[in-house]
Residue frames as qw, qx, qy, qz and C-alpha x, y, z in Angstrom:
[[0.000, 0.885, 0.466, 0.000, 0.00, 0.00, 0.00],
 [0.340, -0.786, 0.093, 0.508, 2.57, 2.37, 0.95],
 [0.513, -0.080, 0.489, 0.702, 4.42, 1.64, -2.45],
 [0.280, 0.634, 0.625, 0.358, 1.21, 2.61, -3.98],
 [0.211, -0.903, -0.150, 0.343, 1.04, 5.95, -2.06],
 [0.372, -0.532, 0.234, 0.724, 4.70, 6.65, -3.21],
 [0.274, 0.069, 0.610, 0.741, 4.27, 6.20, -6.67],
 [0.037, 0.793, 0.586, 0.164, 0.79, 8.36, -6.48],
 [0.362, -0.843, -0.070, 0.392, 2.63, 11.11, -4.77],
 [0.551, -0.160, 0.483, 0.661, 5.48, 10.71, -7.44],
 [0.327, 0.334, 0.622, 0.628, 3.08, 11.40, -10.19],
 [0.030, -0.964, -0.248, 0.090, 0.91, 14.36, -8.47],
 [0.548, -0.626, 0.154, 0.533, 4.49, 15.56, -7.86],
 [0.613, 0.210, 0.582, 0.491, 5.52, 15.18, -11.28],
 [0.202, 0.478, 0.711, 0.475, 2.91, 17.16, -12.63],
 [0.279, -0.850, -0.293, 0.338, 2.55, 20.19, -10.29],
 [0.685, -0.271, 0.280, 0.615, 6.26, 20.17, -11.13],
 [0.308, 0.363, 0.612, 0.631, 5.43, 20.37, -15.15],
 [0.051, -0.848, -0.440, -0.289, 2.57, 22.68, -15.08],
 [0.250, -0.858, -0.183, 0.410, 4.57, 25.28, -12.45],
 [0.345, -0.500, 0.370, 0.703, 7.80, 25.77, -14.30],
 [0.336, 0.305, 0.601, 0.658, 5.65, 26.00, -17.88],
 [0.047, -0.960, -0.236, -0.142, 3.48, 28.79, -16.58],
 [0.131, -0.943, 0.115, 0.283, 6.90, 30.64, -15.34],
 [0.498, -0.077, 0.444, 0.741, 8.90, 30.20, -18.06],
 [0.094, 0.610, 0.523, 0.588, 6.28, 31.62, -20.44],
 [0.398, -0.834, -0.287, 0.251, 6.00, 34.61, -17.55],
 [0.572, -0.462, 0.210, 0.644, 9.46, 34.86, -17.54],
 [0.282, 0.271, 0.464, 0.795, 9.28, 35.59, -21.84],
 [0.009, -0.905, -0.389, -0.172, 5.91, 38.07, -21.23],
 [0.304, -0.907, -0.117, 0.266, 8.12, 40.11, -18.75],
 [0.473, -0.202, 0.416, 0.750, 11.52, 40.09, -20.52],
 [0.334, 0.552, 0.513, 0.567, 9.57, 41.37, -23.63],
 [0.306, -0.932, -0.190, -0.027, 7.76, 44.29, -21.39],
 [0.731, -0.419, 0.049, 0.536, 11.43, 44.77, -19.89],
 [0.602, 0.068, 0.380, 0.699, 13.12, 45.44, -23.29],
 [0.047, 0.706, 0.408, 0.577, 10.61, 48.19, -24.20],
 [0.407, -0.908, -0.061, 0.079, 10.85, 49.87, -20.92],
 [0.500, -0.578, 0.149, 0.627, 14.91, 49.86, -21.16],
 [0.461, 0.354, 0.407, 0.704, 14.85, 51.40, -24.61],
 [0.030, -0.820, -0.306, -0.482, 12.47, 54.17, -23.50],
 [0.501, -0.848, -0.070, 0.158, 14.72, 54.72, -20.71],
 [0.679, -0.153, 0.196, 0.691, 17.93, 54.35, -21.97],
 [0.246, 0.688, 0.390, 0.560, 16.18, 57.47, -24.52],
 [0.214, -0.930, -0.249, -0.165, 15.16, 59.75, -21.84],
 [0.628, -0.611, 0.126, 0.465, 18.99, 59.76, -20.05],
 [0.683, 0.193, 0.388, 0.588, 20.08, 60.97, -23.63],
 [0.012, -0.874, -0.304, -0.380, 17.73, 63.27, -23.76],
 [0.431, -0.890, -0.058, 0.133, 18.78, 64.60, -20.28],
 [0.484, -0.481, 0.306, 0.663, 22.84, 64.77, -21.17],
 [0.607, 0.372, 0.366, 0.599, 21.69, 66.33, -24.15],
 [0.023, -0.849, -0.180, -0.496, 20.21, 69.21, -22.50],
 [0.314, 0.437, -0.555, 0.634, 22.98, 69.28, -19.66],
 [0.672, -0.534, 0.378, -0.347, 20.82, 67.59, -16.59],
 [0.597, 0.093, -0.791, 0.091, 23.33, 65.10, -15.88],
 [0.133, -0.202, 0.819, -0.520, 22.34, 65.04, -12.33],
 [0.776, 0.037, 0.474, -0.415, 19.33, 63.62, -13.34],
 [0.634, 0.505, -0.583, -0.060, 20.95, 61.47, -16.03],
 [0.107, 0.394, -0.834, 0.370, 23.13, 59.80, -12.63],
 [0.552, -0.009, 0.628, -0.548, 19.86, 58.89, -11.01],
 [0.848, 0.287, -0.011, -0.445, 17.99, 57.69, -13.93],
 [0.460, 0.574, -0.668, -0.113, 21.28, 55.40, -14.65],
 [0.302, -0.048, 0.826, -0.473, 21.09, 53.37, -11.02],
 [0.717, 0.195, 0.390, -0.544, 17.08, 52.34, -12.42],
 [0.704, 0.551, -0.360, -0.267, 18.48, 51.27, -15.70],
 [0.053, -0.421, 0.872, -0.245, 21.42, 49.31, -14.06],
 [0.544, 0.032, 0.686, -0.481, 18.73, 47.73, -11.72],
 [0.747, 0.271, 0.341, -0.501, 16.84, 46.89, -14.64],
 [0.558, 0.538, -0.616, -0.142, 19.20, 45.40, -16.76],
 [0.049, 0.343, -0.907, 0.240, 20.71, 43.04, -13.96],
 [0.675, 0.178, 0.458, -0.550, 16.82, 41.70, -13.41],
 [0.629, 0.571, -0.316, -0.422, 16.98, 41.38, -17.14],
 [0.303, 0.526, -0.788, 0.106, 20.10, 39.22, -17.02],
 [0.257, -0.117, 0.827, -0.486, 18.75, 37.12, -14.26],
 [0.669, 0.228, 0.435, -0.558, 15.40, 36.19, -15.75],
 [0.687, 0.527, -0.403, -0.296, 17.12, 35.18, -18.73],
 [0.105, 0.379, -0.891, 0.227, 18.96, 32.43, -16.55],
 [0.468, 0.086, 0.714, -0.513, 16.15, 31.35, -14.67],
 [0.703, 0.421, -0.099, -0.565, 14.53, 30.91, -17.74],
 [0.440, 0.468, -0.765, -0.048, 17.42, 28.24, -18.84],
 [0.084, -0.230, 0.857, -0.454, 17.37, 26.88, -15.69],
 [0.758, 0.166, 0.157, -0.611, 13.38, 26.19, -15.79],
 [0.757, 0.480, -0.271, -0.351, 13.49, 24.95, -19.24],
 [0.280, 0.393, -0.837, 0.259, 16.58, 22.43, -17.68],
 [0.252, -0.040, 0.826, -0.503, 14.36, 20.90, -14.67],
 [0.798, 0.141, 0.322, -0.490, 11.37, 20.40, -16.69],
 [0.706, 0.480, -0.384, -0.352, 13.35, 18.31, -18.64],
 [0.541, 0.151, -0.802, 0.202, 14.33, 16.04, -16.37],
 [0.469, -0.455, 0.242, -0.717, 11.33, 15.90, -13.95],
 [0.915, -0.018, -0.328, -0.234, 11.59, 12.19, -14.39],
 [0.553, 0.341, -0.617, 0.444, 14.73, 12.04, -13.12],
 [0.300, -0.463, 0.234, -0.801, 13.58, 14.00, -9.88],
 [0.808, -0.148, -0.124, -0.556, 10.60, 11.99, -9.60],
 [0.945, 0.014, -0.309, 0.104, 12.98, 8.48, -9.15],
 [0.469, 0.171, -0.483, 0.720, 15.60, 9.83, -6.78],
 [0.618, -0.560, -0.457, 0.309, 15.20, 10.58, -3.04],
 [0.436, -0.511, -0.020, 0.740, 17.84, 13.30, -2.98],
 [0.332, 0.874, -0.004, -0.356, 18.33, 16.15, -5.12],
 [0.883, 0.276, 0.231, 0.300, 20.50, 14.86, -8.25],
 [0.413, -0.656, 0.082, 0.626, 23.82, 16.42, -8.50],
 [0.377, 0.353, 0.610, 0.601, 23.25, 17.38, -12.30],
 [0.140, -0.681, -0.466, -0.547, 20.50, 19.35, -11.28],
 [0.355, -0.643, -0.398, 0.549, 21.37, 20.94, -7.59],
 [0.089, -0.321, -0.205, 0.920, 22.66, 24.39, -8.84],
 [0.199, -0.384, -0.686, -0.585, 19.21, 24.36, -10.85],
 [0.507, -0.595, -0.609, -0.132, 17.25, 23.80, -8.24],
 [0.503, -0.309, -0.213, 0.779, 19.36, 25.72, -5.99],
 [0.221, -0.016, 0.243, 0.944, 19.13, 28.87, -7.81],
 [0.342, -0.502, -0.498, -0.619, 15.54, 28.79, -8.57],
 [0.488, -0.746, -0.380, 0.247, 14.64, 28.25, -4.49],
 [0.421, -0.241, -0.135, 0.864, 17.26, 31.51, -3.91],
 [0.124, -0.097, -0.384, -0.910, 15.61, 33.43, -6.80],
 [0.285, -0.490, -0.776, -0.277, 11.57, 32.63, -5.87],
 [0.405, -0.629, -0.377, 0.547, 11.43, 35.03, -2.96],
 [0.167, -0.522, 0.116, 0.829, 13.13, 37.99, -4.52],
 [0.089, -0.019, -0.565, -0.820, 11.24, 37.97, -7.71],
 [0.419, 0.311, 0.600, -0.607, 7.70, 39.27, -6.14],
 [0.607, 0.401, -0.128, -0.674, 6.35, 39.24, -10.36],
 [0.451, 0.102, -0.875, -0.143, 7.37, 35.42, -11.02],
 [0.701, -0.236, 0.483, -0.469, 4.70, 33.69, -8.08],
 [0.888, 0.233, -0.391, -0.069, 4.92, 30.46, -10.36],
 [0.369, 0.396, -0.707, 0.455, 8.71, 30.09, -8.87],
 [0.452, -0.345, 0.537, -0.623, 6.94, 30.35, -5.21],
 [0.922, 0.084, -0.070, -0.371, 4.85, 26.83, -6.20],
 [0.784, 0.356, -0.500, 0.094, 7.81, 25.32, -7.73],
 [0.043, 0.469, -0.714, 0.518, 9.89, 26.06, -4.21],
 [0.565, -0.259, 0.512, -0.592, 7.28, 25.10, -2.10],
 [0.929, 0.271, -0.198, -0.159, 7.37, 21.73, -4.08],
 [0.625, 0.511, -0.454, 0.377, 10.64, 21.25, -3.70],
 [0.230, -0.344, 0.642, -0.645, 10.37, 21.71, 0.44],
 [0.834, -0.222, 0.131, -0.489, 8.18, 19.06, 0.37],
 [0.979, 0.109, -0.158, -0.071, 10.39, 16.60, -1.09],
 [0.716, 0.344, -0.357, 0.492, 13.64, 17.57, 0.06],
 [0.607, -0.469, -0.444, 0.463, 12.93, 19.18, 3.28],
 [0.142, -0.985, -0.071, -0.068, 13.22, 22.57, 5.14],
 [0.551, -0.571, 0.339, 0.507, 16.87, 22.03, 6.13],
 [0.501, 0.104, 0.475, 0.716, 17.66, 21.97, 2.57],
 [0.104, 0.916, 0.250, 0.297, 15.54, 25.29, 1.59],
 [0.345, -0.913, 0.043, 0.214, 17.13, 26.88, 4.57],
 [0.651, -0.226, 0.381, 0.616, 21.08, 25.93, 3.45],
 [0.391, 0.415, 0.437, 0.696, 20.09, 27.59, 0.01],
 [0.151, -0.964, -0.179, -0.128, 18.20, 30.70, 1.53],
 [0.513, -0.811, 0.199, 0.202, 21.37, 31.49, 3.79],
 [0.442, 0.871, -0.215, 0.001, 23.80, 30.58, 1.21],
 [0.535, -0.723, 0.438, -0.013, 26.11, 28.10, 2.57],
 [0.067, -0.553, 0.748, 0.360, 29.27, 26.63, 1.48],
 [0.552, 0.119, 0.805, -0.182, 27.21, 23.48, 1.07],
 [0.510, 0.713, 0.445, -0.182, 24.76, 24.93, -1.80],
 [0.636, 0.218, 0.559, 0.485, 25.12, 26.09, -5.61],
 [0.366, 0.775, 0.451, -0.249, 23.00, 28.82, -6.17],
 [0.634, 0.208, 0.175, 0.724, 24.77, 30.53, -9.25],
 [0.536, -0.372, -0.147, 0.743, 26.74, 33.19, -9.00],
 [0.016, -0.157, -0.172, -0.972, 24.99, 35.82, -11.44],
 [0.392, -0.597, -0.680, -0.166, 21.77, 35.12, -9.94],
 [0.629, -0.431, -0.267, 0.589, 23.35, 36.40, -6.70],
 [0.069, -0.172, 0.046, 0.982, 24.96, 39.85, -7.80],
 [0.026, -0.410, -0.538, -0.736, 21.89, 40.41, -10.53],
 [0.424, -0.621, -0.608, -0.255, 19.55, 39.99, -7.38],
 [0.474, -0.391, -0.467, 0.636, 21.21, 41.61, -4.90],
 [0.042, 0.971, 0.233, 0.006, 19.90, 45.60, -3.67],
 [0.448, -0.603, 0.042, 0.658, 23.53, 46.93, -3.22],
 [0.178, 0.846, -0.233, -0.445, 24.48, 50.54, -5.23],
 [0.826, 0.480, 0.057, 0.288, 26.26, 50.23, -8.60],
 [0.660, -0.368, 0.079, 0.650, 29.32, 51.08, -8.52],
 [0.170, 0.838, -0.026, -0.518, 30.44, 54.74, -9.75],
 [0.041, 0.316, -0.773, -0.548, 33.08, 53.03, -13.31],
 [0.232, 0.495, 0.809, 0.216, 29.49, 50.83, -14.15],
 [0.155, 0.752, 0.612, -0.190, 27.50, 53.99, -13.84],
 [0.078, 0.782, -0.232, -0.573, 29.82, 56.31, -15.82],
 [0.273, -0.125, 0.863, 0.407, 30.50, 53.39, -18.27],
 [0.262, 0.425, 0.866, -0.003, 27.12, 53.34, -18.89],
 [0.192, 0.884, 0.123, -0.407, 26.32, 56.94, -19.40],
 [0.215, -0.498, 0.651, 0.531, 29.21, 56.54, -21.83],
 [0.270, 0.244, 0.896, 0.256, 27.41, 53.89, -23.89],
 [0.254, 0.715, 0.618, -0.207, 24.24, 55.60, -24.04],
 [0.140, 0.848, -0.026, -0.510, 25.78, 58.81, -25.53],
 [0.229, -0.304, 0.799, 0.465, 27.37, 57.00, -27.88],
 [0.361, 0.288, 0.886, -0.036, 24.44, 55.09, -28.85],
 [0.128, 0.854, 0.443, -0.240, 22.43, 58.27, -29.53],
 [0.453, 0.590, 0.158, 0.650, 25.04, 60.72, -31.08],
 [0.285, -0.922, -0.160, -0.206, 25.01, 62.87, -28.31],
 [0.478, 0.479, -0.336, 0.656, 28.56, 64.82, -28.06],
 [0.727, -0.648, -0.201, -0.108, 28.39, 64.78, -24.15],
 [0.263, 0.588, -0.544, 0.539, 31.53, 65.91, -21.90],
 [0.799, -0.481, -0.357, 0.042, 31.66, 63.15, -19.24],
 [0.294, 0.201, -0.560, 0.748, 34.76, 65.53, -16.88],
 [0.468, -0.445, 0.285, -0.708, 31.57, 66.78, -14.39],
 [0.858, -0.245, -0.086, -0.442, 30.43, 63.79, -13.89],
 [0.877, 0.040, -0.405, 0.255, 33.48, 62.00, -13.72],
 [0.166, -0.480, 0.388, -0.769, 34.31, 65.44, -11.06],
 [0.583, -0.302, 0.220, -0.722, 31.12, 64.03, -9.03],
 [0.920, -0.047, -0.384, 0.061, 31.79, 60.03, -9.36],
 [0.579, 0.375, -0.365, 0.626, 35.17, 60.71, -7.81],
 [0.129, 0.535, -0.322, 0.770, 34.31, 62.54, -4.90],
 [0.405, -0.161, -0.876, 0.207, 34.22, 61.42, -1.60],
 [0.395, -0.601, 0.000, -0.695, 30.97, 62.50, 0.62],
 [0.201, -0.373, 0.604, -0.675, 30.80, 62.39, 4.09],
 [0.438, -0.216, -0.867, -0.099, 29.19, 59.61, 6.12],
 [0.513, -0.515, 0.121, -0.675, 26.02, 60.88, 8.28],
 [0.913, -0.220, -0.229, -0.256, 25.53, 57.50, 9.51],
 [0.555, 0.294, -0.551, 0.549, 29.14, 57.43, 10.97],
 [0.678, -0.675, -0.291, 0.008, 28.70, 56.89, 14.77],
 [0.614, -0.225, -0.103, 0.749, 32.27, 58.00, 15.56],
 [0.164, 0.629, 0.267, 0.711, 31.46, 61.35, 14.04],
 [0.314, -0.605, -0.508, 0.526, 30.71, 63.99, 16.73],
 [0.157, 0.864, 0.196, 0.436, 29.27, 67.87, 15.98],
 [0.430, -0.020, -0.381, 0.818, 31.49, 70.03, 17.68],
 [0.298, -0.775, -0.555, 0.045, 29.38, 72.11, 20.42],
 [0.043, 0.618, -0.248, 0.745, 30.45, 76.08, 21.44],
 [0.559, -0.341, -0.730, 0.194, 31.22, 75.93, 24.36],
 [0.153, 0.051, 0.241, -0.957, 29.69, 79.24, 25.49],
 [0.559, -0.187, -0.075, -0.804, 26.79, 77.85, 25.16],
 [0.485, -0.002, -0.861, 0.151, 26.92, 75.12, 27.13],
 [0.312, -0.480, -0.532, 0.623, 25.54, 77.07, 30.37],
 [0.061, 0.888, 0.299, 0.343, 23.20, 80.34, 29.88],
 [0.329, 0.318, -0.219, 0.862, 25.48, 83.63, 31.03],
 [0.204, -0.434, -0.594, 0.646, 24.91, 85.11, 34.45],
 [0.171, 0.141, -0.004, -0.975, 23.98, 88.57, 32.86],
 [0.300, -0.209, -0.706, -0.607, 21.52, 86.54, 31.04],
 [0.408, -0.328, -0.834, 0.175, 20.41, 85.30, 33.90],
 [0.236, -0.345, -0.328, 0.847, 19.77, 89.15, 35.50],
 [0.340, 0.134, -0.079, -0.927, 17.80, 90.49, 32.93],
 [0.485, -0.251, -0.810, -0.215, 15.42, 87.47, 32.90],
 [0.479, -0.478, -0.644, 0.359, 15.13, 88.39, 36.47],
 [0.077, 0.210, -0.101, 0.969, 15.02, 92.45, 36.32],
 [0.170, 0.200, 0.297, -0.918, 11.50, 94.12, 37.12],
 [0.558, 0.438, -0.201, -0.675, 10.14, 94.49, 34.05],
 [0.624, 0.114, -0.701, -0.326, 10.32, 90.83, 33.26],
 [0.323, -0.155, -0.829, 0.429, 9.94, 89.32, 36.56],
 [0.430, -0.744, -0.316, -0.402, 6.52, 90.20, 38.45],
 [0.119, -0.564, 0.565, -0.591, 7.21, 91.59, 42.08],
 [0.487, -0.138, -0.850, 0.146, 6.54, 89.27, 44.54],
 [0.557, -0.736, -0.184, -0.339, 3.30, 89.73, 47.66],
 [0.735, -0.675, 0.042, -0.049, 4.83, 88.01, 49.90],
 [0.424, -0.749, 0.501, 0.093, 8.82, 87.22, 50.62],
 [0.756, 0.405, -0.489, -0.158, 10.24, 84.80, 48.90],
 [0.816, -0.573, 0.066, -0.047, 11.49, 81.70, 50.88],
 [0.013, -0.792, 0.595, -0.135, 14.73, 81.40, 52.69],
 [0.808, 0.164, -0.565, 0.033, 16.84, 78.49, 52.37],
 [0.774, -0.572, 0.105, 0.250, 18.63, 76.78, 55.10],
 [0.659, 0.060, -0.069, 0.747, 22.40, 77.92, 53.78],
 [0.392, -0.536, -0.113, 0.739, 23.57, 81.49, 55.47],
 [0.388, 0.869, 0.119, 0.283, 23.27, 84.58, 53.62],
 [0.693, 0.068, 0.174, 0.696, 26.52, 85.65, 52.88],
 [0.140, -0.908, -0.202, 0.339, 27.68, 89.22, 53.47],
 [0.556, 0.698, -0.137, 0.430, 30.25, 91.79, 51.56],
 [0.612, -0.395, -0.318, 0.607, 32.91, 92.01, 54.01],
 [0.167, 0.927, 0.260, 0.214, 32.88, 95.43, 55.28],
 [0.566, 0.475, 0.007, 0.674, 35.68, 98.51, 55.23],
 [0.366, -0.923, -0.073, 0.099, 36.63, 100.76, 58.42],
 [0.437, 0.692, -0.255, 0.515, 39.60, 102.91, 58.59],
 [0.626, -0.750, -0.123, 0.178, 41.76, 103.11, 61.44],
 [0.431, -0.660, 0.393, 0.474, 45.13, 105.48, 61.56],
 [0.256, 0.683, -0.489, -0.478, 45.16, 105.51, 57.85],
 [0.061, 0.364, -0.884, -0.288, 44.54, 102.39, 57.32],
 [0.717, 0.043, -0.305, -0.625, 42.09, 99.96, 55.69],
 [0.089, -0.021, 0.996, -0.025, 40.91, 96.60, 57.37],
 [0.558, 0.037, -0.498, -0.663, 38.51, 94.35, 56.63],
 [0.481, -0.116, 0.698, -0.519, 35.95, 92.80, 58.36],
 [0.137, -0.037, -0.865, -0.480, 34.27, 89.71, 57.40],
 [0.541, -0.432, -0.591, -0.414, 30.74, 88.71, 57.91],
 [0.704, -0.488, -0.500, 0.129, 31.14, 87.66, 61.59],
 [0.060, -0.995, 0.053, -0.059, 32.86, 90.99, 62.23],
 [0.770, -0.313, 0.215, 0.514, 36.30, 89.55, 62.93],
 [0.178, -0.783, 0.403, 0.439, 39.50, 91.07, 61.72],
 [0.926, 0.215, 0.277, 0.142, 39.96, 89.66, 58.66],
 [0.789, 0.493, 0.069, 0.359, 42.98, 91.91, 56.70],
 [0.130, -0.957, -0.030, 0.257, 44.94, 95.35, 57.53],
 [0.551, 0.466, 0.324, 0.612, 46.36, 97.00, 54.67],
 [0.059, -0.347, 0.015, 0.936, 47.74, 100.93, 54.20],
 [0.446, 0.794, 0.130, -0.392, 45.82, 103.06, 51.66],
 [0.066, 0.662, -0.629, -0.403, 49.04, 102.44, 49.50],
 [0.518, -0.216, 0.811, -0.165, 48.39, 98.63, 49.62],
 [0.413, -0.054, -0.776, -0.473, 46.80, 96.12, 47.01],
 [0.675, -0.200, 0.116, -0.701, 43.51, 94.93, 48.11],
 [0.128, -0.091, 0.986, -0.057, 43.79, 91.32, 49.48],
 [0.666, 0.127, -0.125, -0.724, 40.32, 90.82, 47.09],
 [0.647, -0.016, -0.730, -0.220, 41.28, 86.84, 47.16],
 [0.181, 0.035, -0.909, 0.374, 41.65, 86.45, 50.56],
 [0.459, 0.084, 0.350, -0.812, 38.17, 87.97, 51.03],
 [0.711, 0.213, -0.258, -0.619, 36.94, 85.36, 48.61],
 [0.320, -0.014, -0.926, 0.199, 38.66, 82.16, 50.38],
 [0.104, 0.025, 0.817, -0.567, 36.70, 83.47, 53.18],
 [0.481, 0.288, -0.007, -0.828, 33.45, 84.09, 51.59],
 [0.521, -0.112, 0.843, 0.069, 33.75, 80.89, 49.46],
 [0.488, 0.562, 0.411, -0.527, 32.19, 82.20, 46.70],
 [0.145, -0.441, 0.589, 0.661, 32.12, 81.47, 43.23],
 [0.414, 0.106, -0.533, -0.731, 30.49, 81.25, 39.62],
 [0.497, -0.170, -0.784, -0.332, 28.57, 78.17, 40.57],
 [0.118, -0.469, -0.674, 0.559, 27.31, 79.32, 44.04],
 [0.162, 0.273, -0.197, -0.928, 26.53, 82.72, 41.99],
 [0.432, 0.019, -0.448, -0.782, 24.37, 80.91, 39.50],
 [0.349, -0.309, -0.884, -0.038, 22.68, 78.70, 41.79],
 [0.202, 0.348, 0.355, -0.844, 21.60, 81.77, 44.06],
 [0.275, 0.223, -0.249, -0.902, 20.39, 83.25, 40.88],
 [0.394, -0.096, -0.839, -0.363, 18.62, 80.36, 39.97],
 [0.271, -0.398, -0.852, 0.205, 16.77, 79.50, 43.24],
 [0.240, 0.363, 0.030, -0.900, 15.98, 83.91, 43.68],
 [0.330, 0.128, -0.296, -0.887, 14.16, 83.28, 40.19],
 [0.371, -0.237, -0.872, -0.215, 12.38, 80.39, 41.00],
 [0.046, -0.586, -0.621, 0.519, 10.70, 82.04, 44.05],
 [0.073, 0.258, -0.348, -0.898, 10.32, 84.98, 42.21],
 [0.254, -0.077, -0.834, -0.484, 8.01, 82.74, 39.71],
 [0.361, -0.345, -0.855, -0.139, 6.05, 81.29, 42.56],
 [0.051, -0.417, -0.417, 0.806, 5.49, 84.24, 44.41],
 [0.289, 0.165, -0.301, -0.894, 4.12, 86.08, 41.17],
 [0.264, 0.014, -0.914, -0.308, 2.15, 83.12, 41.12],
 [0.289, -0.426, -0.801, 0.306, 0.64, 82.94, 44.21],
 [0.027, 0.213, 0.160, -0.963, -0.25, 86.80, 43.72],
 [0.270, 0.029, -0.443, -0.854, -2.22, 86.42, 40.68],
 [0.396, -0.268, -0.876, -0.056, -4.19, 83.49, 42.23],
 [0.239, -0.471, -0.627, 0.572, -4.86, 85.51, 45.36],
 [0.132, 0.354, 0.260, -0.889, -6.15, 88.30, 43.23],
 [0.396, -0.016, -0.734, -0.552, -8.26, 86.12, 41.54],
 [0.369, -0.429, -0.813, 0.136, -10.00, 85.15, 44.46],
 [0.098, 0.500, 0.377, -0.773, -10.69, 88.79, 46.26],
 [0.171, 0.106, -0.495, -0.845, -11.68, 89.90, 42.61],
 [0.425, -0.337, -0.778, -0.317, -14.25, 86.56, 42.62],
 [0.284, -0.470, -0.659, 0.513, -15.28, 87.01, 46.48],
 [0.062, 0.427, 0.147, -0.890, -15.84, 91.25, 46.28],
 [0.415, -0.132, -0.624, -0.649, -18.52, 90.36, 42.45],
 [0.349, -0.491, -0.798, 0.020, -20.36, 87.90, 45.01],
 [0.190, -0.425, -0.479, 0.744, -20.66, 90.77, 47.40],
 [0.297, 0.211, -0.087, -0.927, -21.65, 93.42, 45.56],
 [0.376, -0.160, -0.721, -0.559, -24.16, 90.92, 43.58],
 [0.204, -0.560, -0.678, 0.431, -25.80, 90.24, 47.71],
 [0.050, -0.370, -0.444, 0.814, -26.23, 93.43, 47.96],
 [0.276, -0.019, -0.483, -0.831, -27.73, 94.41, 44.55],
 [0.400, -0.290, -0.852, -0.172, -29.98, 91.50, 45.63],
 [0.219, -0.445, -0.570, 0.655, -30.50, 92.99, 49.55]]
């Protein structure tokens, strides 16, 4: 019973086989024809364009032509290759394994069935071909391993990567030729030739000013004058760190000392003297980043005082309308 099974399976097999790869071969000729008329009417318009000096769209339109030539080139293999496996579906049909006559066939066509979304026939023929030879073997040919055949213009024709900049000036060469069109290929061979920057370059870094890394104290004063800063109702709160005095300046006998904050003696100097202006700032302790954190925590009360003003005269404003509206009523 089982023998019978195989050899019923053999011949459905057979014949799925036959009937996929004659509906994409005869695909394959519909689209190649369609093809050839599209690269003639393209290969025209890029003449057209280096006759009237847009070669920068000439460079783009040359990348679509590329693309569509190497498709070209590829469907004309696959086409061989077809027309090779249905001629020896018998063989298939009596062997277990995949016959080494016929691997980089079959190879090539499972690699190519995926990436050619207008051939679906090819999708049938793979998905044949995973029944009878397994997923491990699809997978070896998807991934491309040392193991498998798949041929080697199949590979470049199908692949998405950029032409290269000697195919795509070779070609713009050809085409003006073709056409008669006296064309001076030095810009373009100016603009093949030059190397642009990688955006996508992670090592790269934008170089930052570094004045503007931190917003300038002055900035930080008029943001906080009068006229841009509401007064505050009520005080503004007081942190827990000391307020910090200007050490002050008495004269005695002709000379200048300096008190600090806590009234001590802190300097004594003639009138003739340099001002000891650091030692007043060891003792203080003050500097640019105690400066702009004052300033910073001043305008933030500042804010929420003006805040808490407008709110409170939003409420006598609402409270003195009810009143007068009692009494209108009384």
């Amino acid at each position: 019973m089982s023998v019978l099974n195989q050899l019923f399976n053999r011949g459905v097999l057979g014949t799925r086989c036959k009937t996929c790869l004659n509906l994409a071969i005869s695909r394959i000729k519909l689209l190649q024809n369609r093809r050839d008329a599209q690269l003639k009417q393209m290969r025209k318009e890029i003449a057209q364009f280096l006759l009237t000096g847009q070669e920068a769209i000439a460079r783009i339109r040359v990348e679509h032509v590329i693309r569509e030539q190497n498709i070209w080139e590829a469907y004309e293999i696959l086409e061989m290759l077809c027309e090779f496996i249905l001629a020896r579906v018998p063989v298939l049909e009596s062997q277990r394994q995949c016959p080494s006559e016929l691997q980089e066939a079959i190879a090539s066509v499972i690699f190519a069935a995926p990436r050619c979304s207008d051939l679906p026939d090819l999708l049938q023929v793979k998905n044949l071909f995973t029944s009878k030879y397994g997923k491990e073997f699809i997978s070896a040919v998807s991934e491309l391993r040392p193991d498998t055949s798949v041929n080697r213009t199949i590979i470049e024709n199908l692949s998405v990567n950029a032409p290269s900049a000697q195919l795509k000036l070779k070609l713009l060469k050809e085409i003006a030729k073709e056409f008669n069109v006296n064309w001076d290929s030095s810009e373009t061979e100016a603009e093949f030739q030059k190397k642009h920057d990688d955006l996508l370059d992670g090592r790269r870094t934008i170089p930052v000013d570094p004045s503007l890394s931190a917003p300038p104290i002055q900035a930080l004063h008029r943001n906080s004058s009068p006229s841009n800063v509401a007064q505050p109702v009520t005080p503004p709160v007081s942190t827990d760190k000391p307020s910090i005095r200007a050490p002050q300046m008495s004269s005695h006998n002709g000379n200048r000392v300096v008190l600090n904050s806590n009234g001590t003696k802190a300097s004594n100097q003639n009138s003739t003297g340099e001002s000891s202006v650091s030692d007043s700032n060891k003792d203080t302790g003050l500097n640019s980043s105690d400066i702009f954190e004052k300033a910073r925590v001043a305008i933030t009360s500042a804010d929420r005082a003006s805040a808490a003003a407008r709110a409170a005269a939003q409420l006598v404003n609402v409270n003195f309308g009810a009143l007068r509206v009692e009494e209108g009523k009384s």
